[in-house]
C-alpha positions as a printed Julia matrix, in Angstrom:
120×3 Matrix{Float64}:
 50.41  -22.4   -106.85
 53.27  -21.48  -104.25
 53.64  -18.51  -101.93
 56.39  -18.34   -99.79
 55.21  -15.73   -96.58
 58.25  -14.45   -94.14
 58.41  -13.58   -90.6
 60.95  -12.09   -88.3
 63.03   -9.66   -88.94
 63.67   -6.14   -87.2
 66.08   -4.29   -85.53
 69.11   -5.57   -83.69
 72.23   -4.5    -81.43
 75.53   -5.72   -83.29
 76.13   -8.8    -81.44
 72.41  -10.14   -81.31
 70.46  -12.87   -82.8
 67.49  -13.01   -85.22
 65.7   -15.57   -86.92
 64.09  -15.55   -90.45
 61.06  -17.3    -91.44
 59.51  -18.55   -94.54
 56.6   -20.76   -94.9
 55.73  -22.21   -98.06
 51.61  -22.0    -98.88
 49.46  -23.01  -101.86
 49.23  -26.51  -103.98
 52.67  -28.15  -104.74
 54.04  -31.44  -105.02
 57.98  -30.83  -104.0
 60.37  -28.06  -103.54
 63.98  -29.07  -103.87
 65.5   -26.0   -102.29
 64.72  -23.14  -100.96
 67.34  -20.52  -100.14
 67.96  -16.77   -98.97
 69.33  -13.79  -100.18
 69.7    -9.76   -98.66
 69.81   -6.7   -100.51
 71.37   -3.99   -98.53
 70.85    0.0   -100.04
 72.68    0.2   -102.95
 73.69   -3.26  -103.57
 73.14   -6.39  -105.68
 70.72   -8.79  -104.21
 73.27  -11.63  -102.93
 72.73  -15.26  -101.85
 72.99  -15.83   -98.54
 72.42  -19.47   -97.81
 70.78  -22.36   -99.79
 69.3   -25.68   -98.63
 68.2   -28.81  -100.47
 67.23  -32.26   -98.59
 70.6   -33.56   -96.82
 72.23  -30.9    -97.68
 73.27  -26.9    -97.33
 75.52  -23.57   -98.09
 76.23  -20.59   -96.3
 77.93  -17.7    -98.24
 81.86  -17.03   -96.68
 80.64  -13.58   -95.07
 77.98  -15.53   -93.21
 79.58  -18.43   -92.64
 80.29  -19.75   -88.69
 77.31  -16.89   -87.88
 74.6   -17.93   -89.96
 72.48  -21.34   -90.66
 69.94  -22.26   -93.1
 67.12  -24.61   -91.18
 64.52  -26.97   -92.88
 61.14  -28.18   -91.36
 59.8   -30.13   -94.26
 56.81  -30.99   -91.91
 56.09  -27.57   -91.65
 57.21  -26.63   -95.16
 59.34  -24.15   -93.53
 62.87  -22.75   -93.72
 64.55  -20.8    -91.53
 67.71  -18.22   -91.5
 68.94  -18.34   -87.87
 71.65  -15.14   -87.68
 73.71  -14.95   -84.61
 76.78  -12.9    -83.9
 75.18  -10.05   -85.9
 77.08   -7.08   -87.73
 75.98   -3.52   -88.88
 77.4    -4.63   -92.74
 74.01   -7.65   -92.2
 72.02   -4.89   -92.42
 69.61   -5.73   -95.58
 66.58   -6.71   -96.41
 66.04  -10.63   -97.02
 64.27  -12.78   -99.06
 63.69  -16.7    -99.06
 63.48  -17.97  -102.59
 62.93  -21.51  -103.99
 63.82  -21.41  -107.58
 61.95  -24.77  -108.9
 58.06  -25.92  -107.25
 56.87  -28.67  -108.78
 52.7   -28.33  -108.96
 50.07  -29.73  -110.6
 50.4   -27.08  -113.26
 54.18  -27.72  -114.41
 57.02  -26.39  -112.49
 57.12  -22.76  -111.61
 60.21  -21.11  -111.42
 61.64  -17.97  -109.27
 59.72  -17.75  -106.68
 60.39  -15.19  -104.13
 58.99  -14.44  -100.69
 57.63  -10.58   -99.89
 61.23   -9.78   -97.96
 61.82   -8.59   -94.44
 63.97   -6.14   -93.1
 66.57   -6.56   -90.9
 68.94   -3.78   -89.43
 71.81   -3.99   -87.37
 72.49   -1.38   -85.2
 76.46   -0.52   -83.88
């Protein structure tokens, strides 16, 4: 089985920088990509960024500010978030939607989620 466990988070001046951790734990052969999403108070959970090997996505809001990182030695991603804005404020959540273990693939899995607020 697969956990994903996040660090980081917290609370920010507009303008700052935070970084977003999520480390993969358990028994599994591969994960293709991993990605995150935010929820911000009464929103729709939204993608963020997604990464698989060689290759990633940043959503348009994010985009030039944020940057999805992979440390497959580590079995680690990252969401490094510079240039921060109150409307970041959320809280986020690595996913990887397909692990391959020795028990089939297992699908949707999410981390626990960490907050992150951005104050003006």
């Amino acid at each position: 089985q697969v956990q994903l466990v996040q660090s980081g988070g917290g609370l920010v001046q507009a303008g700052g920088s935070l970084r977003l951790s999520c480390v993969a734990t358990g028994s599994f052969f591969s994960i293709n990509e991993m990605s995150w999403y935010r929820q911000a108070p009464g929103k729709q959970r939204e993608l963020v960024a997604q990464s698989t090997i060689g290759d990633s996505n940043v959503a348009a809001s994010v985009k030039g500010r944020f940057a999805i990182i992979r440390d497959d030695a580590k079995n680690t991603v990252f969401l490094q978030m510079n240039s921060l804005k109150p409307e970041d404020t959320a809280v986020y959540y690595c996913n990887a939607p397909r692990v391959g273990t020795n028990r089939g693939v297992k699908f949707d899995n999410w981390g626990q989620g960490t907050q992150v607020t951005v104050s003006s």
